[in-house]
DRENKOL-616299 format. One record per residue (C-alpha): residue in three letters; x, y, z. Coordinates in steps of 0.5 Angstrom, whole numbers, plus 500, padded with zeros to 3 digits. Layout:
BEGIN
alaXYZ;...
//
This chain:
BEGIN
unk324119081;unk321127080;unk316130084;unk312136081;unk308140087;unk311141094;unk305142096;unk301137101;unk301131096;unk308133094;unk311133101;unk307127103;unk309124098;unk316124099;unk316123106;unk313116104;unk318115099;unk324117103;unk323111108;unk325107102;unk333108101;unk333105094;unk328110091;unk332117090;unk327123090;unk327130088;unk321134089;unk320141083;unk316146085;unk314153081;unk315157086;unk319159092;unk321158100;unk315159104;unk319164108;unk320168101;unk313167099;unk310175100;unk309178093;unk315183091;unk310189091;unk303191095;unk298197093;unk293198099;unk294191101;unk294188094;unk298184091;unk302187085;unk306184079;unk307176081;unk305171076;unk303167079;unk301169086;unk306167091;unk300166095;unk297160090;unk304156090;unk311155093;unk313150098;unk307147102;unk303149096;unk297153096;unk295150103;unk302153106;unk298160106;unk292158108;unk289158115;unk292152116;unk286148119;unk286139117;unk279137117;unk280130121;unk275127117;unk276122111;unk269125107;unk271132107;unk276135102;unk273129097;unk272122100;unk278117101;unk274112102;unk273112095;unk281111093;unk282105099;unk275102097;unk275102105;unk273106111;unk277104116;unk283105112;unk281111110;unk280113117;unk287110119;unk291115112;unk287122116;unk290119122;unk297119119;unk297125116;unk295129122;unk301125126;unk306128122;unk303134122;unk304133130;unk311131129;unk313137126;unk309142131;unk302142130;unk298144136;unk296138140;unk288142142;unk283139137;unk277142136;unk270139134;unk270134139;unk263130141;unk260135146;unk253138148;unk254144143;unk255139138;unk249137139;unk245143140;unk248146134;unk246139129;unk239140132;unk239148130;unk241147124;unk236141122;unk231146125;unk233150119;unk232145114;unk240145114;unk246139115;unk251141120;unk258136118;unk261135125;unk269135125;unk274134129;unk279139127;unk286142129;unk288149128;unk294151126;unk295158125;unk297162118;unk303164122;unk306157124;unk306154119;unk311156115;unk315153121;unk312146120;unk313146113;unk320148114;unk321142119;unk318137114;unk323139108;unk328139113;unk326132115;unk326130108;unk332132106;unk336130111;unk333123108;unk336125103;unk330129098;unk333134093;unk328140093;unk328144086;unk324150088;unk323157083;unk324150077;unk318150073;unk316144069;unk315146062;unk313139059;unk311132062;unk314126057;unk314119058;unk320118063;unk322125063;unk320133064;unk322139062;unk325145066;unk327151063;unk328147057;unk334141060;unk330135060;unk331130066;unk330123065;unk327119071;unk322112071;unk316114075;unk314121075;unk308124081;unk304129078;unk302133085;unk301140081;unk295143085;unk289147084;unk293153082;unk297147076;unk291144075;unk290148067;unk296146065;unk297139068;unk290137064;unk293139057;unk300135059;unk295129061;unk292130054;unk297130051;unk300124054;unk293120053;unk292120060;unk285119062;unk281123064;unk273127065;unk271134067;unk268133075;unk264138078;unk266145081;unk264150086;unk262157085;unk260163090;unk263168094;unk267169101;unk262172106;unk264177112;unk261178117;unk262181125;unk265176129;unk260177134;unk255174129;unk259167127;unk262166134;unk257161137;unk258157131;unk266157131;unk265156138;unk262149138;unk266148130;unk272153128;unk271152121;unk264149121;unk260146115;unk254147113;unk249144107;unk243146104;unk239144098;unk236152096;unk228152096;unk228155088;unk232150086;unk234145089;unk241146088;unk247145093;unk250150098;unk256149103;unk260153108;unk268152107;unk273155110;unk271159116;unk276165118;unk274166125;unk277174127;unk281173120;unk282177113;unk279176106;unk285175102;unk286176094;unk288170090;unk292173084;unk291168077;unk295169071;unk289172067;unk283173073;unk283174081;unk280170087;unk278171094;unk280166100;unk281168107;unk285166112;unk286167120;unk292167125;unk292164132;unk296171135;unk292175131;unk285177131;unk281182126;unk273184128;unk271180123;unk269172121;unk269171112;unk267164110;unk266161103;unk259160100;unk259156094;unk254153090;unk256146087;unk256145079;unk256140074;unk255141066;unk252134063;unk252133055;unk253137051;unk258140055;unk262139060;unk266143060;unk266145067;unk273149068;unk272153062;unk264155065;unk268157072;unk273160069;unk269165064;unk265167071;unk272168074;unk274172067;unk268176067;unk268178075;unk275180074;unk274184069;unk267188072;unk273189077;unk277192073;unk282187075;unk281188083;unk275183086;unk268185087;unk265188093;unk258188094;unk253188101;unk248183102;unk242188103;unk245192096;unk245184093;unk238183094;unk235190092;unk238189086;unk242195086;unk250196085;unk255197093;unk258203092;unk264205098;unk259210101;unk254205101;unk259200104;unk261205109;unk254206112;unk254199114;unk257196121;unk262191117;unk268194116;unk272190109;unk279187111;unk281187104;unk281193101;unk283192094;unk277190091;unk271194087;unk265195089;unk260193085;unk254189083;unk255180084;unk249180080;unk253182073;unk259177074;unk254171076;unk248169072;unk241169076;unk241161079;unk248162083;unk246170085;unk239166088;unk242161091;unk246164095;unk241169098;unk237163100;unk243160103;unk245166107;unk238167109;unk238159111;unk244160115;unk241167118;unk237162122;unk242158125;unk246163126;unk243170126;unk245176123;unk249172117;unk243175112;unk243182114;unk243188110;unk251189112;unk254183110;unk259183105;unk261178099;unk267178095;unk267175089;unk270171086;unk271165090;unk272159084;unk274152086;unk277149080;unk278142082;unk275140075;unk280135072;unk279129075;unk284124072;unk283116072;unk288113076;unk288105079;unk289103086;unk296105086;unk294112084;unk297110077;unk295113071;unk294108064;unk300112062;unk305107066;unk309111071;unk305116071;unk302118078;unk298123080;unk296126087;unk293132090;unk288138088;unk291138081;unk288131079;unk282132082;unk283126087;unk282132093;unk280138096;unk284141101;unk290139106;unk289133109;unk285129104;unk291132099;unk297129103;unk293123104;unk292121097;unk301123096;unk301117101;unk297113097;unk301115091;unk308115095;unk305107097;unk303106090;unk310107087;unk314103092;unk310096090;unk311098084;unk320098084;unk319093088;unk315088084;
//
């Protein structure tokens, strides 16, 4: 059987299936070693010249560049209770997954645990008109984790997994795909493509009849602000999650992927750039970014919620002249566009520098720019500071995680042998919750050469 993705559901997955001898597996991937997944090229800290990015795909997927943070919690990075139609089962698949990640070197120190912080901060934030998600967490590190992925493909091979990295999927058909264009006959087929795959899978499911809706999406910026600021959140919570209904409208806002000490990073698409964050265990910058996004779902007439993220992402990049946006919060709420001098003025100094300052207000419409200025001034009062002049926002920070393909309790599409895991499928939004929904897949496909 084929896997497409090495990412967290591809890699899961395989390590499922290799427990069964019968079933030979091969996992395909885009993109290269993790090791080698360092772009070809770097102008002042930008990324030049890859189509994708080698941060966005390769072994261990988007999440092997990232921060490297599992969230051990079943409802977070999409709800597993609603695949297993249980919670204790659901609670038992996060639990695997972390055990794995600690077999192959994951640090035993949890983050998160029930404590009197926990509770002051949860009684802080509700003070403030604002929810704090408490989770059990265990931090990695950007830097250790190609050693962990490296150990899992090791493992994987040695039980007998072919990986074909550098090997892009052209076409998916029934019972085959293309690469580079020789076509591989297999029986079961696990989509597993990632977010950074999600555009071309929805057209290869489309084609193939597969079932499938658009889903809701998040918008925002990445914020970074002193560490001194946010330090006695992520003290009580290494990545803590926040969510606010804004006052003018109502709308969802959430924290994600919190850097403590860490940098903004560029995402490099093939038509439009992104921002994330990412930090290290050994290494330390003067500041703390997360993610502030707003929740957005289309209803009929259109739906199309890729394509609304997508022209936002076109258009930032575009005012950017290709670079992301840089603006300070106090530039933001006065109605005025950040300049490097004006940037320089302020007392956060950017990690990433390959960015145009610029206006947010010109790339995302009135309601999303408002939301995050409330939820900012909201979160200012569980944390002060947040809300300052100084603060800066990098934009964009689109999740388009929009496609979520139908799949039944097997993880199986309508189209037989067809199985889909992951970020890509819509069916998860992060590492944990995208191994665990490889697991269930991986499960899926033993029953069903078994029956």
């Amino acid at each position: 059987m084929l896997i497409i993705g090495a990412g967290p559901a591809g890699l899961f997955a395989a390590h499922e299936l290799s427990k069964n001898s019968k079933l030979s597996v091969t996992v395909l991937d885009w993109g290269r070693e993790i090791e080698k997944r360092t772009c070809p090229a770097f102008e002042d800290g930008k990324c030049i010249g890859c189509k994708p990015c080698h941060i966005m795909c390769g072994l261990g997927g988007a999440g092997g560049m990232s921060s490297g943070i599992l969230n051990l919690r079943y409802d977070i990075g999409g709800d597993l209770s609603e695949l297993t139609k249980s919670v204790s089962k659901a609670e038992k698949l996060v639990k695997e997954v972390d055990d794995i990640f600690v077999e192959h070197g994951a640090p035993k120190e949890i983050h998160g645990e029930e404590s009197e912080e926990v509770e002051a901060l949860t009684r802080r934030a509700a003070a403030a008109g604002v929810r704090f998600i408490p989770i059990l967490q265990r931090h990695i590190g950007s830097e250790y984790l190609p050693d962990i992925i490296n150990s899992i493909r090791n493992k994987l091979e040695k039980q007998g997994v072919k990986f074909m990295l550098n090997s892009k999927v052209e076409q998916i058909g029934k019972g085959e795909v293309t690469v580079k264009g020789k076509r591989i006959h297999t029986k079961c087929i696990l989509a597993a493509t990632g977010r950074v795959g999600a555009d071309w899978f929805a057209e290869q499911a489309r084609n193939l009849g597969v079932n499938l809706t658009h889903g809701p999406i998040d918008v925002g910026v990445r914020v970074e602000v002193p560490a001194v600021v946010y330090e006695p959140v992520v003290k009580v919570n290494r990545d803590p999650k926040f969510h606010i209904r804004t006052k003018t409208f109502d709308d969802f806002v959430r924290t994600f992927c919190t850097n403590a000490m860490g940098w903004v990073m560029e995402e490099r698409y093939d038509d439009h750039v992104g921002v994330n964050g990412q930090s290290l265990r050994a290494k330390k910058s003067q500041n703390t970014n997360f993610a502030l996004l707003v929740h957005i779902g289309l209803t009929l007439p259109v739906t199309n919620t890729t394509a609304y993220g997508q022209s936002l992402a076109y258009l930032a990049t575009t005012i950017g002249g290709g670079r992301p946006l840089l603006q300070r919060l106090g530039d933001l709420r006065g109605g005025r566009r950040s300049t490097w001098e004006r940037v320089g003025r302020g007392h956060v100094k950017p990690t990433l520098r390959s960015v145009t300052p610029g206006d947010i207000s010109m790339a995302m419409p009135g309601r999303i720019v408002t939301d995050i200025i409330e939820g900012l001034e909201c979160l200012d009062k569980v944390s002060p500071g947040v809300a300052e002049d100084s603060t800066l926002l990098y934009a964009p920070e689109v999740k388009l995680y929009a496609m979520q393909i139908h799949v039944d309790e097997n993880m199986e599409t309508n189209v037989p042998n067809l199985f889909v895991a992951g970020d890509g499928a819509g069916l998860s939004r992060g590492i944990v919750a995208a191994a665990a929904t490889g697991l269930l897949a991986a499960r899926g496909i033993i029953a069903k050469s078994k029956a």
